[in-house]
C-alpha positions in Angstrom: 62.5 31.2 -38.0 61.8 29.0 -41.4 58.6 28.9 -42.6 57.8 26.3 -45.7 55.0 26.2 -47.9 54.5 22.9 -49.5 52.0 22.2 -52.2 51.8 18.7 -53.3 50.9 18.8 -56.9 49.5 16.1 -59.7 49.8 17.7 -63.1 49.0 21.1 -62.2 51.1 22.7 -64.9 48.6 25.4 -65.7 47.5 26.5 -61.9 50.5 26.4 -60.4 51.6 29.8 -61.6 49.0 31.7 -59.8 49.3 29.6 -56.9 52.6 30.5 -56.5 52.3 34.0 -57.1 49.9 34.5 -54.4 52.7 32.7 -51.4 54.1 36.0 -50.0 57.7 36.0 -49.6 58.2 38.5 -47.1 56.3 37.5 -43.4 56.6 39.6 -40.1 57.9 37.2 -37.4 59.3 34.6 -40.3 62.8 35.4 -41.2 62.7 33.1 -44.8 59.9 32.1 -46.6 60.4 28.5 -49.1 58.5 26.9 -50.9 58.4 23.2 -51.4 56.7 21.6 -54.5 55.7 17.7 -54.4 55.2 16.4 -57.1 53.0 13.3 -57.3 54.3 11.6 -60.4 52.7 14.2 -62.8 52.3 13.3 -66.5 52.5 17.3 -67.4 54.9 20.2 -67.3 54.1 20.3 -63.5 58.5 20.3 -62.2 59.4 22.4 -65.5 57.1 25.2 -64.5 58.0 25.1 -61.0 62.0 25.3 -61.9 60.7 28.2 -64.4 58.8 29.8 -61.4 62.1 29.6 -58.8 60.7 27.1 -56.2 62.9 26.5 -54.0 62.5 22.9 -53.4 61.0 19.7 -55.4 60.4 16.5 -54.3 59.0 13.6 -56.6 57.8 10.8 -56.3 58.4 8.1 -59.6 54.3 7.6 -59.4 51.3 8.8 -58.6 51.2 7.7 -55.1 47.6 9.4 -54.1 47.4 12.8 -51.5 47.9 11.2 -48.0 51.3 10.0 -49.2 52.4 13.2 -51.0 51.3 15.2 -47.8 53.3 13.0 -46.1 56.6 13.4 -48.1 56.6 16.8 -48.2 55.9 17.1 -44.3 59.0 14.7 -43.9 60.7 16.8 -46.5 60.1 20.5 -44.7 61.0 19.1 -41.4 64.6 17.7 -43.1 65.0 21.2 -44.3 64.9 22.7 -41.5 61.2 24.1 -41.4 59.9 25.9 -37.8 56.5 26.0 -39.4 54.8 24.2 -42.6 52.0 25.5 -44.4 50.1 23.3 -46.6 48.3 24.9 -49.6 47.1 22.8 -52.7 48.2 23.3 -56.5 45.2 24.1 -58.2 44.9 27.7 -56.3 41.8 26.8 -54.1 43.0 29.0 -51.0 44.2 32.3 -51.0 47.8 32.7 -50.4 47.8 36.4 -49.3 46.0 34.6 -46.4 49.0 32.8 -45.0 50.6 35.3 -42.6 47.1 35.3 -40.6 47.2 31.4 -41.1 50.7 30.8 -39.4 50.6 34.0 -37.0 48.9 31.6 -34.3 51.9 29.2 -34.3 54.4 32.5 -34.2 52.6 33.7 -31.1 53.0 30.2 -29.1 49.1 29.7 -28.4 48.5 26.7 -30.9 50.1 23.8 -32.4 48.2 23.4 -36.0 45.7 26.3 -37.6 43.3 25.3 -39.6 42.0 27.8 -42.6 38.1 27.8 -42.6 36.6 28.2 -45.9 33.1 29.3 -44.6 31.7 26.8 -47.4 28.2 28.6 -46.6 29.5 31.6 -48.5 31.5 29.4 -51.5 29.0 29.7 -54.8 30.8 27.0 -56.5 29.8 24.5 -53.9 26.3 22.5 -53.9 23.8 22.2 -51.4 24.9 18.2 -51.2 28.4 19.2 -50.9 27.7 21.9 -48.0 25.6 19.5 -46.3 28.1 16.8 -46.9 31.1 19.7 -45.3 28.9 20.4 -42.0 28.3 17.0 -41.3 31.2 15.3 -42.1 33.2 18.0 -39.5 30.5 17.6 -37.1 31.1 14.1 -36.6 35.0 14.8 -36.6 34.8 17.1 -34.2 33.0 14.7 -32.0 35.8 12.3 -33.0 38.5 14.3 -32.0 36.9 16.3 -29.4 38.3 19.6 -31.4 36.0 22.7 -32.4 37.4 22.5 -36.3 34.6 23.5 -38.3 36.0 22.9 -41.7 37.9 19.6 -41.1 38.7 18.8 -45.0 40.3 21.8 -45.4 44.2 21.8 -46.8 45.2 25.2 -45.9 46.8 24.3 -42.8 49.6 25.6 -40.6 52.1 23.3 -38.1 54.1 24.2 -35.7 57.6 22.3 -36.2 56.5 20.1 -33.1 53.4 19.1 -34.1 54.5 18.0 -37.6 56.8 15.8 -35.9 54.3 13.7 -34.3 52.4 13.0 -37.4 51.3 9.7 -38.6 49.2 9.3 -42.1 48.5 6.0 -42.5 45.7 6.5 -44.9 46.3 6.5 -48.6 43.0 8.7 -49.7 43.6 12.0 -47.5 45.4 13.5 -44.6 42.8 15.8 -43.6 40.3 14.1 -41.2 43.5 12.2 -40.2 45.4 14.6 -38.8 42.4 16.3 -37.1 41.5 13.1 -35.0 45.4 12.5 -34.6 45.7 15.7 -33.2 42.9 16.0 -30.9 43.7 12.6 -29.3 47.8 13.5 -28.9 46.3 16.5 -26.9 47.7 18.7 -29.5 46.1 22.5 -29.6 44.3 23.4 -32.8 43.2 26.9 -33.9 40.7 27.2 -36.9 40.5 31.2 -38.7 38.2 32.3 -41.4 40.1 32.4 -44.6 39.6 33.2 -48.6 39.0 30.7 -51.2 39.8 31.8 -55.0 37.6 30.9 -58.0 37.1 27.5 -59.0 39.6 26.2 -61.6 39.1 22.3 -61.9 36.8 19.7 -60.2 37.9 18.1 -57.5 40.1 14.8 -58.3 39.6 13.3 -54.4 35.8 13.5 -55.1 35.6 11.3 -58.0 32.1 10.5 -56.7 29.6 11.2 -53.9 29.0 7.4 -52.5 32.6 6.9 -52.9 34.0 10.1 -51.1 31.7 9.3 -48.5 32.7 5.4 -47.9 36.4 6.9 -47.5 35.7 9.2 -45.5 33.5 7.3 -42.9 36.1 4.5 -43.6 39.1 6.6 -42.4 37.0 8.2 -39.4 36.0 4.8 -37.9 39.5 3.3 -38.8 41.4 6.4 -36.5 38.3 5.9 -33.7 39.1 2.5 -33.5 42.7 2.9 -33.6 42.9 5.8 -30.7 40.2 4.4 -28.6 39.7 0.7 -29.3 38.4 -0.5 -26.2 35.2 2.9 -26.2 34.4 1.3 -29.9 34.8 -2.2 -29.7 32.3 -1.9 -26.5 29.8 -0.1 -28.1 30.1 -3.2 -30.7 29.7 -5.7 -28.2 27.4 -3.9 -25.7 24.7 -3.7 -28.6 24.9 -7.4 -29.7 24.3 -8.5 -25.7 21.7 -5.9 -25.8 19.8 -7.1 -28.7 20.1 -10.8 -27.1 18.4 -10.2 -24.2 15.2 -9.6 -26.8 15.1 -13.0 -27.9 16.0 -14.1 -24.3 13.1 -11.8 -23.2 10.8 -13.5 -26.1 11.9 -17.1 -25.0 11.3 -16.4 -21.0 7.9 -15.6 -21.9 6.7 -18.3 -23.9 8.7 -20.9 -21.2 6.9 -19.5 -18.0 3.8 -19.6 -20.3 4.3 -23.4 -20.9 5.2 -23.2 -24.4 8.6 -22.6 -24.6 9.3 -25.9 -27.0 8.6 -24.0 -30.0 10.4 -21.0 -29.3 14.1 -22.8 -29.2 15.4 -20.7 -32.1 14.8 -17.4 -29.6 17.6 -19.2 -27.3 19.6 -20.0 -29.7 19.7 -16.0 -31.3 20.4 -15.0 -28.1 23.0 -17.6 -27.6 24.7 -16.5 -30.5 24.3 -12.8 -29.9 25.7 -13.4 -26.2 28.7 -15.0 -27.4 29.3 -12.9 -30.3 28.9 -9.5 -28.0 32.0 -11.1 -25.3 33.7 -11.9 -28.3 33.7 -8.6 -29.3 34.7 -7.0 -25.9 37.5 -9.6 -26.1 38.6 -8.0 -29.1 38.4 -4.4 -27.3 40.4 -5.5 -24.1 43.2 -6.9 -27.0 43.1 -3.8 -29.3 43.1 -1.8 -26.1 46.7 -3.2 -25.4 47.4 -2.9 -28.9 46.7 0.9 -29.0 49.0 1.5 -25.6 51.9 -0.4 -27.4 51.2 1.9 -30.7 51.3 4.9 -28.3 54.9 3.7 -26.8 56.4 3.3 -30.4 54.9 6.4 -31.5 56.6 8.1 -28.6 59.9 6.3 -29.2 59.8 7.6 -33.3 59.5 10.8 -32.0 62.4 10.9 -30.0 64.3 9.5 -32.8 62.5 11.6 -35.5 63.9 14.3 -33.0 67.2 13.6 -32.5 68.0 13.3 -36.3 66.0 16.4 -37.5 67.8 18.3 -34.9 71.2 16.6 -35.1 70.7 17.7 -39.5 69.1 21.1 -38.4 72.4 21.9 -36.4 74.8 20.7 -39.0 73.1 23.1 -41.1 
């Protein structure tokens, strides 16, 4: 049993240290314990320090290629080497490491596919009252997306079973976190979510380089993987409201037409009209995306078994 930790890193020269020195080496039920290092193009000492610090893998990429990506290549990366179960932890030394054998002990026990680390924000003195509200809200509506109990859904301490990495997707470029939550509650995969420990706060956050614009990603990538996983549900909703609204001005225009004075109320008719044909339109554009999403599903299915066969076929040779 291989477990790797992978931290994707983007000039994290001074935090690393302490990040690594809290990944315990030694876990009951895990016969070796790696540790993978991407780095994201980093400008600093980031790759020295990690040679200095005996990491056992690094992967780079030439640029800075943003968090979803670098998630992604160090998932592809652990799977490649062999990995029964990834952890993912992040550079700057946010989540306690000593946490990690309670994180992955889930997956080692067969009863989930993917544990989540929750960071009890309530309790977390470095976080505002907008931020906390933002948190709760935020994995609400996830949860309701992906029909999962997570209650921290943007956290990064997170475990996956060797399976469930392999059905993966990120095709965001901001973040992987809501991502893989929706991904995984619509591929039926199980998730676990355990009360972990968050370290002091070294550095501001570089994925919230604003409010308004955290949020517009995040609502971005949420209706982007609803629409995605259940085209036709959205794309009704969409084109149920616009008939609804044009039965109003058909409503209005009835009226005034059985009242006798319909002749100056043509522009109702003609909202309505347009509202009518834009609402079909739309659940047009559901039945399509519908048969969109079912062809997705069958290539997704047929990556997997490929994704499979290699992985294995290189996990044997090994």
């Amino acid at each position: 049993m291989k477990l790797i930790v992978q931290i994707p890193c983007f000039n994290e020269e001074h935090t690393l240290p302490q990040t690594l020195a809290d990944i315990p080496r030694q876990i009951k039920g895990v016969e070796t314990v790696e540790i993978l290092i991407i780095d994201d193009g980093s400008t600093d000492r980031t790759v020295a320090v990690a040679r200095e610090l005996g990491v056992d893998h690094i992967v780079s990429h030439s640029r800075n290629r943003g968090l979803a990506l670098t998630f992604m290549t160090g998932i592809e990366a652990c799977l490649r080497l062999g990995a029964d179960i990834i952890v993912n932890t992040d550079g700057d030394n946010q989540y306690c490491g000593a946490d990690i054998p309670a994180l992955v002990q889930p997956i080692l026990d067969k009863k989930f596919d993917i544990v989540i680390g929750d960071r009890q924000t309530d309790t977390i003195d470095h976080f505002g009252p907008v931020k906390k509200k933002l948190q709760k809200t935020g994995s609400m509506l996830v949860r309701w997306l992906s029909q999962t109990k997570v209650p921290d859904a943007v956290s990064g301490f997170r475990a996956f079973s060797r399976d469930a990495a392999m059905q993966i997707n990120i095709v965001s470029r901001y973040s992987y976190t809501i991502e893989t939550v929706i991904q995984a509650g619509n591929k039926k995969l199980s998730i676990a979510s355990i009360p972990v420990r968050t370290n002091p706060k070294t550095r501001d956050s570089r994925l919230i380089k604003s409010i308004p614009n955290f949020i517009f990603n995040q609502i971005n990538t949420m209706v982007r993987m609803y629409a995605m996983f259940k085209p036709l549900k959205a794309f009704f909703i969409v084109g149920g409201l616009c008939i609804l609204f044009g039965l109003i001005p058909s409503a209005r225009f009835l009226f005034y037409y059985l009242a006798g004075k319909g002749d100056g109320h043509i522009q109702s008719l003609i909202m309505a009209a347009v509202l009518f044909i834009v609402g079909f339109q739309v659940l047009v554009l559901g039945l399509l995306g519908d048969l969109i999403s079912h062809n997705r599903k069958l290539i997704e299915e047929t990556l997997l078994r490929v994704r499979r066969m290699e992985l294995d076929k290189d996990k044997n040779d090994d």
